[in-house]
N, C-alpha and C positions, 0 to 999 in steps of 0.2 A: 928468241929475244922478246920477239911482242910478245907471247903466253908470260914473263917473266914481269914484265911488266903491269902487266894485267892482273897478276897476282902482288903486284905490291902497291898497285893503287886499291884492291879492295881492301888491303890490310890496313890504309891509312884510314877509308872511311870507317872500318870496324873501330880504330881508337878514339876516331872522332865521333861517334857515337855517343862511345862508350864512359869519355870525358864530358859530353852535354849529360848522359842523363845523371851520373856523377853528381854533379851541381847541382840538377835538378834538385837530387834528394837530399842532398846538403841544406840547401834552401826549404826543402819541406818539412826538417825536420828542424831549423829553427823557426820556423811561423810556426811549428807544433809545440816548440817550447816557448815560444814568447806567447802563444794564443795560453799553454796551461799558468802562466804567471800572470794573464791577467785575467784568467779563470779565479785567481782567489786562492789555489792551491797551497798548503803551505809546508813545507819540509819539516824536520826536526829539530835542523840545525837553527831555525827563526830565532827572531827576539823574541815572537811572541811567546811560543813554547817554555823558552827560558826563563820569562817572565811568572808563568804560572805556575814553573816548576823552583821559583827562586823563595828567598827568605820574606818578601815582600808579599806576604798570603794575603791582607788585609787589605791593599789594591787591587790585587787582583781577583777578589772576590767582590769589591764593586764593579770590576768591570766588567765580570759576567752579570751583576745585578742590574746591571745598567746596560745590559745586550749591544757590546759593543764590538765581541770581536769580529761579526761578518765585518764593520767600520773600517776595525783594525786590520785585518787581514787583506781588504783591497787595499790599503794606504800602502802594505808591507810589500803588496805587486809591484806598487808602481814607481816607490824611490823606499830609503833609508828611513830609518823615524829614531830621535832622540824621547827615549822616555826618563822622566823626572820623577823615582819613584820614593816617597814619602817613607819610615821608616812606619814600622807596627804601632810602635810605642803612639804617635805622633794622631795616628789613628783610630786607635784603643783608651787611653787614658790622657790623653791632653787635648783633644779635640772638645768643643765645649757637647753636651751632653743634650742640649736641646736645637742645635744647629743639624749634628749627627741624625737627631732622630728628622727633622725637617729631610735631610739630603734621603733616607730610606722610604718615606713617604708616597704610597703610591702615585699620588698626585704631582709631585716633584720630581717625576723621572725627567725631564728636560731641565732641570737645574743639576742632576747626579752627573747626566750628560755631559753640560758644557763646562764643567770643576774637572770630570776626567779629562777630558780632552787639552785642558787647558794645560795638561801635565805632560804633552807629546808636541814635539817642533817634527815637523814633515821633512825633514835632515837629517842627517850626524854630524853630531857637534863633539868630536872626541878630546878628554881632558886639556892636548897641548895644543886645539883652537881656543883655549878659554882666554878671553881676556887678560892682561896680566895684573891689570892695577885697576884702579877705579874712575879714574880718565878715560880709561880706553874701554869704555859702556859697546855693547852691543846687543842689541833688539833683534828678537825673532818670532815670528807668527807662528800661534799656535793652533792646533788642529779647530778651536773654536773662536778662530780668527779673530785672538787677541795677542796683543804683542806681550812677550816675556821678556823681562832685562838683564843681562849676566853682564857681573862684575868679577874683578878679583881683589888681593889683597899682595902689593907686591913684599911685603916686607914679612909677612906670614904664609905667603904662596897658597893662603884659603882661596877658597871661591863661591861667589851665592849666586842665588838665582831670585832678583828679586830680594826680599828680606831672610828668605830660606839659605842657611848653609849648607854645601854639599859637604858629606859625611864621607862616600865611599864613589871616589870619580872612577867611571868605569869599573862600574862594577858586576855588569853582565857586558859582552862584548861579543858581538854576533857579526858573521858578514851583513846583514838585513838591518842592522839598528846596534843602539848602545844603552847601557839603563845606567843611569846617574840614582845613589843614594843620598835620599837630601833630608836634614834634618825634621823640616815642618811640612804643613799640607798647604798650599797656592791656592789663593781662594780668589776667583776673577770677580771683579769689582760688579757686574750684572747677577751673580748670585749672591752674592752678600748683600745687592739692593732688593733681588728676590726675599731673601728671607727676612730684612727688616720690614719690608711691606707688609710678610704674612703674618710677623712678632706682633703689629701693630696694628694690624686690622681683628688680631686676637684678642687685647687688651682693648677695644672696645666691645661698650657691655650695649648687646643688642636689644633689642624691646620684645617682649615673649608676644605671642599674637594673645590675643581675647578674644573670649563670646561674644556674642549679643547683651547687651546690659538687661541683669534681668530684675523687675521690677516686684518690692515687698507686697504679699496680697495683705498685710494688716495696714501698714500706714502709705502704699497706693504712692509710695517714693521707691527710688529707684537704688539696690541693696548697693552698699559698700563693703569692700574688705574690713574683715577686723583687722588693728593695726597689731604687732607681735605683743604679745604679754609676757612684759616680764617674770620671772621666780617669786611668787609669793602675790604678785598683785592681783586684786579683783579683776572680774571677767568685765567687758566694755558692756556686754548687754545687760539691760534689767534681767533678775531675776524671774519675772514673769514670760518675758520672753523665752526664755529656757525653758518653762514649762510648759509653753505652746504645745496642742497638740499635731503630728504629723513629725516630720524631718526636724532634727532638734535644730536653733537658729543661735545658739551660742557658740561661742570660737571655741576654738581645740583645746582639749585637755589644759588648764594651766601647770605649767612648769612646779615642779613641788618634791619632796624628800621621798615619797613614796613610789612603790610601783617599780615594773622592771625597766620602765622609760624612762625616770625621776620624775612622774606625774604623781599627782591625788590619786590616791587608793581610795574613790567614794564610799564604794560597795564593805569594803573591809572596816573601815573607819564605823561605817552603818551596823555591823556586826558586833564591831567592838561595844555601842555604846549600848546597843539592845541587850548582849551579856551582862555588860554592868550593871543593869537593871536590874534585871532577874538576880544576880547575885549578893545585888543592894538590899534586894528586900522591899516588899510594899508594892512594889509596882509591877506586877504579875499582870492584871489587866490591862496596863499601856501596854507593854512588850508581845503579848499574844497577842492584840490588834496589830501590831507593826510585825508581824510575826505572818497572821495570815494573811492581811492585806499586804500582798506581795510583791505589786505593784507601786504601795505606795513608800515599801522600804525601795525598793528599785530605783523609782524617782529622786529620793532624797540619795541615794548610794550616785546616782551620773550629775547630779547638779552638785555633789563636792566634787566629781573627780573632774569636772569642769570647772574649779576654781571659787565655786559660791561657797560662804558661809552660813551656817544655822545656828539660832538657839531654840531648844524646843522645850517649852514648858510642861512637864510631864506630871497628870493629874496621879495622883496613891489610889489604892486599891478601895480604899472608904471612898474617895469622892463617884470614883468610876463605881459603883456598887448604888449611887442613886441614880444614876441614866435610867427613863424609862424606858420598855418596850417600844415608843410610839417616837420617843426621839432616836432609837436606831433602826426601826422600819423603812425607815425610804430611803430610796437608793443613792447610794451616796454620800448617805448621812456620817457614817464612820469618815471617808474621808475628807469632807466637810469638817468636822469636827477635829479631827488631827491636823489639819493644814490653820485653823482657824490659831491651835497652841504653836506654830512653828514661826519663830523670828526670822528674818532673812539677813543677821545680823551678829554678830559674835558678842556676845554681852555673858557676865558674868555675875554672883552677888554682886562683888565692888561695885563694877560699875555700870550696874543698874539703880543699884542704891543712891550712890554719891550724886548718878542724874535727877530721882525722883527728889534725895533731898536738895537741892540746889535748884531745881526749878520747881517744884510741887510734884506736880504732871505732867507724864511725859508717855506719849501715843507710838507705839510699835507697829511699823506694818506687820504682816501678817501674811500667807502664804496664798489666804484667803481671801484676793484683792475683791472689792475696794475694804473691808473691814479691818479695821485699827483694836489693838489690845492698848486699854488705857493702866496706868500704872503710877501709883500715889504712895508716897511714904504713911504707911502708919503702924504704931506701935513698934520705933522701932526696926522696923523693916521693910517689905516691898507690897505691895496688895494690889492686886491684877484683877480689871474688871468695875464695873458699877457696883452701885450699892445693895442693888438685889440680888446679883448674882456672883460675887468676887471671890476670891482667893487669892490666900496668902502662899509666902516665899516659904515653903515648910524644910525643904531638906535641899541647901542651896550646890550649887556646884558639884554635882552625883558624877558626872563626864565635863571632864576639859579635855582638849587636845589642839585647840590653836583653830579647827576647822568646826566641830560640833561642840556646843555649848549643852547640858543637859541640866535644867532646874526642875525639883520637885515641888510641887503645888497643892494644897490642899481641897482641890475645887475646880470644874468641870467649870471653863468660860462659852459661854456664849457669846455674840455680838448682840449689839444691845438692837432690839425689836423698835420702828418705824411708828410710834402712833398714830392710829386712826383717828384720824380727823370726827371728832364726835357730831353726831348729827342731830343739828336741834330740830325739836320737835315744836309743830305749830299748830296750836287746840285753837279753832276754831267753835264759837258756841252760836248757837241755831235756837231760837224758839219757836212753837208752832199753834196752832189753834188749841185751846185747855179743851182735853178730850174729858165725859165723865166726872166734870171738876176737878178734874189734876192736869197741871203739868209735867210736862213732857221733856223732859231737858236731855238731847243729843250730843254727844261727843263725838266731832269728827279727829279723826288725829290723822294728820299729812305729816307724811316722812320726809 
């Protein structure tokens, strides 16, 4: 009997063991499944899964742009989530087109953030919680801890969220969560003041920085922008300014019909009128100076396509035929001599004539500054120059084109010559002791 005994009280401790460690592992193996669900883990059956595998591509591709599902996935450990998911359309083609590109923005990933979030309640809120009418308002926080509003509509059994209508209630249905189809996208009231702030800090026009002011070395003031020129108008700076030597000091090309810019064609224009010379006849000798002196077609070609006008009075081949050897030996002298015929002025017969006869005389600058070409009506016509050295208007208007005026002249001008101040002479007379019986009579002359 005791042996019998003794054997059925070990057999109790054996199930009582055997019952403790039982539990034991019962208990171990939920702390190993509530420790993997708040590991973040997520099944297949999830909302979120569904979510990225639903008709809804267009959110759900922000929400991986907007790196949210580690976010999502611990939310999904730790309760239910109602998602509020926006239709394609909604996000594709009615979304405004400059708010869209704000929310993709690198800079704006904290505003893409809090607009997703704003579309998930930390709940389930399945179709037959919805409110039934529009009395019976009920407020929920959302994941970007701002409240959402659901209403309904009892007489149509609609329902919105906010001013959004839901299109398709339960339309993913997960044990983990539930995704609501809603008409429009929720835009929480903190990004829509985000992006009017940046709309508007945009529309202000910023000040560009500046250099150091840099100061003219001709007149020793301090350089201003040229202001724009308009199509056709003359350039702000003088003309001689433009020929300054060094970095040209005239403003950009003015605006004009020509060119692949719609600027002045100087260079072409300078071509055209040199042919027409040659072709005219007579004036072979003006044209092979502008011809080899290359620099000074060059010059006259960048001060039209910079907006300046010429007229240039071009002598015939008789008058160029008396130039002596000694007036084109010094350096220079050629283009001396062609700048001295070049108006900086667009004039024509007409109206050069109509001025000479209307005032008498009338003084042309000249390219040649300080030197003035004077110009007097006579016989009928225009005559260029003083009295010793002038020349008539022989073959008027050879080149028009609105930019280059081209008159031919009979006669090679000079600028008129500075007389010397004459110097009197002062004769002094001296007599001296009569040498031999004659005098002596001395001439001193003092200059």
């Amino acid at each position: 009997m005791a042996f019998m005994f003794f054997n059925s009280l070990l057999l109790l401790l054996l199930l009582l063991l055997l019952q403790i460690s039982c539990s034991r592992f019962s208990l171990a193996l939920q702390e190993n499944s509530s420790a993997t669900v708040r590991s973040g883990q997520i099944n297949s059956n999830s909302v979120l899964v569904a979510l990225l595998d639903s008709h809804y591509t267009e959110l759900a591709e922000l929400v991986e742009k907007a790196l949210l599902l580690q976010t999502l996935e611990e939310t999904v450990g730790k309760h239910n989530i109602t998602i509020f998911a926006p239709k394609n359309e909604a996000l594709e083609r009615d979304l405004d087109p400059e708010f869209k590109r704000f929310l993709l923005e690198p800079g704006n990933l904290k505003s893409l953030q809090t607009l997703l979030l704003y579309h998930i309640v930390p709940a389930r809120i399945d179709r037959h919680s919805w409110p039934k009418s529009t009395s019976a308002l009920t407020h929920h926080f959302t994941l970007s801890n701002e409240r959402v509003e659901l209403s309904g509509d009892d007489s149509s059994g609609e329902k919105f969220i906010g001013s959004a209508k839901v299109i398709s209630p339960n339309a993913v249905d997960r044990p983990d969560g539930v995704i609501h189809g809603i008409e429009q996208l929720l835009i929480p009231r903190s990004v829509q003041q985000d992006f009017n702030n940046r709309r508007s800090l945009r529309s202000i026009s910023a000040v560009k920085p500046e250099g150091a002011p840099e100061v003219d070395p001709r007149t020793h003031r301090l350089k201003k922008p040229a202001p724009p020129v308009k199509p056709g108008a003359p350039p702000v700076l003088p003309v001689y300014d433009a020929m300054a030597p060094g970095p040209s000091l005239a403003p950009a090309p003015a605006p004009g019909p020509g060119g692949p810019h719609h600027h002045f064609n100087g260079m072409r224009q300078v071509k055209d009128f040199i042919q027409t010379l040659i072709q005219y006849g007579g004036y072979n000798e003006m044209a092979d100076i502008l011809v080899n002196l290359t620099s000074l077609a060059t010059e006259m070609g960048r001060l039209v396509s910079e907006g300046y006008v010429l007229t240039v009075l071009a002598p015939n081949d008789e008058a160029m035929a008396k130039l002596t050897t000694d007036q084109l030996s010094e350096p220079g002298a050629p283009e001396q001599i062609i700048y001295y015929h070049i108006i900086p002025e667009y004039q024509t017969e007409e109206s050069m004539y109509n001025a000479v006869r209307r005032f008498g005389k009338v003084s042309y600058d000249t390219l040649r500054l300080p030197h003035k070409v004077l110009a007097q009506e006579a016989d009928g016509s225009v005559r260029f120059g003083h009295s010793d050295g002038s020349a008539y208007l022989f073959d008027p208007d050879i080149y028009t084109d609105g930019r280059i005026s081209v008159q031919g002249i009979d006669g090679v001008l000079f600028p008129p010559e500075e007389k010397a101040k004459e110097e009197k002479k002062t004769i002094k007379v001296a007599t001296v002791k009569p040498r031999r019986g004659k005098f002596s009579l001395l001439l001193y002359i003092d200059h």
